[in-house]
VOSE-626055 format. One record per residue (C-alpha): residue in one letter; y, x, z. Coordinates in steps of 0.05 Angstrom, whole numbers, plus 32768, in hexadecimal, padded with zeros to 4 digits. Each point is the difference from the previous one (the first is absolute). Layout:
N
AYXZ...
//
This chain:
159
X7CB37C327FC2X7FF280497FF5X801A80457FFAX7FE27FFE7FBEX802C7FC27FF0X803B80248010X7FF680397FDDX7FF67FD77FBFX80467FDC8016X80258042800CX7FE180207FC1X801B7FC47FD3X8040800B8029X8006804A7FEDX7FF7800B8046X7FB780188006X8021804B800CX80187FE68046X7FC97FEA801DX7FE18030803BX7FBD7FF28017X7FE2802A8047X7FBD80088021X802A7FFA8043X800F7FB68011X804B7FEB7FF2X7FFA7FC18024X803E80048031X804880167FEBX7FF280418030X7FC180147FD3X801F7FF17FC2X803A8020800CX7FD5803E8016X7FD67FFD7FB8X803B7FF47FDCX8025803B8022X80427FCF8000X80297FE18039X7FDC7FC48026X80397FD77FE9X7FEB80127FB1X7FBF7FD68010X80167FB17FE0X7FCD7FDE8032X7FF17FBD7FE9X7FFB7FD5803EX7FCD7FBC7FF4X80227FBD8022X7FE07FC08010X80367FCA7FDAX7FDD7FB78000X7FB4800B7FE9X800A803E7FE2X802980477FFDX804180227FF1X800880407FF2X803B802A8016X800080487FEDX80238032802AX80188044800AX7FCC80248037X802D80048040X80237FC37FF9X7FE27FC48032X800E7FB37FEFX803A7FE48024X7FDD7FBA8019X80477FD98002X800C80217FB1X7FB17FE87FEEX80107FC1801BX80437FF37FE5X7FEA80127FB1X7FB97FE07FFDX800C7FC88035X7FBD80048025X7FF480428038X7FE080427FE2X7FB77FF6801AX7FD8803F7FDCX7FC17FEB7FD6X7FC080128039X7FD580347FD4X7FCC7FCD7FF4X802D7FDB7FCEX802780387FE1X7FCB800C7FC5X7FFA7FB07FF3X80477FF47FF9X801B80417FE6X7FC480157FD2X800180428022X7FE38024803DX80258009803CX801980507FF7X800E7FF17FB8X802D7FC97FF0X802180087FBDX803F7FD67FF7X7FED7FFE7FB4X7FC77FD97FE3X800C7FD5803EX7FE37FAF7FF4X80307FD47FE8X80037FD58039X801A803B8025X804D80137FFFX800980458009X804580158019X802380418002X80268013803BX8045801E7FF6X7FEA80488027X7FD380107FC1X8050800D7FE5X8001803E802CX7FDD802A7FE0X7FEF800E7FB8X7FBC800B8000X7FD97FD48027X7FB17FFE8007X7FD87FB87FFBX7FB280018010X7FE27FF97FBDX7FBF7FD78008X7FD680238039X801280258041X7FFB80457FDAX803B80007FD1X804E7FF77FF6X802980017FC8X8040801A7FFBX80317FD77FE2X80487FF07FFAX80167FBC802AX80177FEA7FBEX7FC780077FDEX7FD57FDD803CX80317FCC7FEEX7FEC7FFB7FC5X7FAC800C8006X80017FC68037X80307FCC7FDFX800F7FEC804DX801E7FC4801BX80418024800DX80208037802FX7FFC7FEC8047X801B80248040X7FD37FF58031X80008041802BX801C80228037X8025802E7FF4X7FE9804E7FFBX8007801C804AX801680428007X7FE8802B802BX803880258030
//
């Protein structure tokens, strides 16, 4: 899968006026959020999983870290992180720019209840170069996901 892909998703979305694309790499929540010019938090990092012989998605908002006992508890098998080498073959994407839309259909994609923090949040869109800024409704409702999960620590604050 492709930037280009997502762009002709987002344009038959009405969306194609969200999408941000950079020279400077975007790959981590701390670069993105330094493109973008948002909080890290803004960043919805989608996070690849091994589950069984394949993956599950579980976007995120930037800071937040998964909570092992949480992981464990909703999908029944331990968080283990897809190795880079199989992030592309099981996502369709390069690691740096997982989109949780246009994800195979083998692959649940589930939204994490931080995304609800904030009302603009910022998904990779296809590469590590690019974001788009969306609502975590409408990320809802571009990704069709599994469900709402709450797999995450909560937000520490600093103090």
């Amino acid at each position: 899968m492709t930037i280009e892909n997502v762009k002709t998703f987002l344009e038959k979305n009405g969306l194609l006026d969200r999408l941000h694309e950079f020279e400077a790499s975007t790959a981590t929540v701390e670069l993105a959020a330094q493109q973008l010019g948002v909080d890290p938090d803004q960043i919805a990092k989608t996070l690849s999983f091994y589950r069984g012989e394949g993956a599950v998605l579980v976007v995120a908002a930037g800071s937040r870290r998964i909570d092992n006992h949480k992981f464990k508890e909703h999908f029944g098998c331990k968080g283990r992180m897809l190795v880079r080498e199989d992030v592309e073959r099981l996502t369709g994407y390069a690691a740096g720019g997982v989109c949780p839309f246009l994800a195979p259909a083998d692959v649940p994609v589930w939204l994490d209840v931080s995304l609800r923090d904030h009302e603009t949040v910022y998904p990779a869109a296809g590469n590590a170069h690019s974001g788009v800024a969306l609502s975590p409704e409408e990320l809802e409702g571009l990704t069709a996901p599994a469900g709402w999960c709450d797999v995450c620590k909560p937000l520490e604050v600093a103090g």
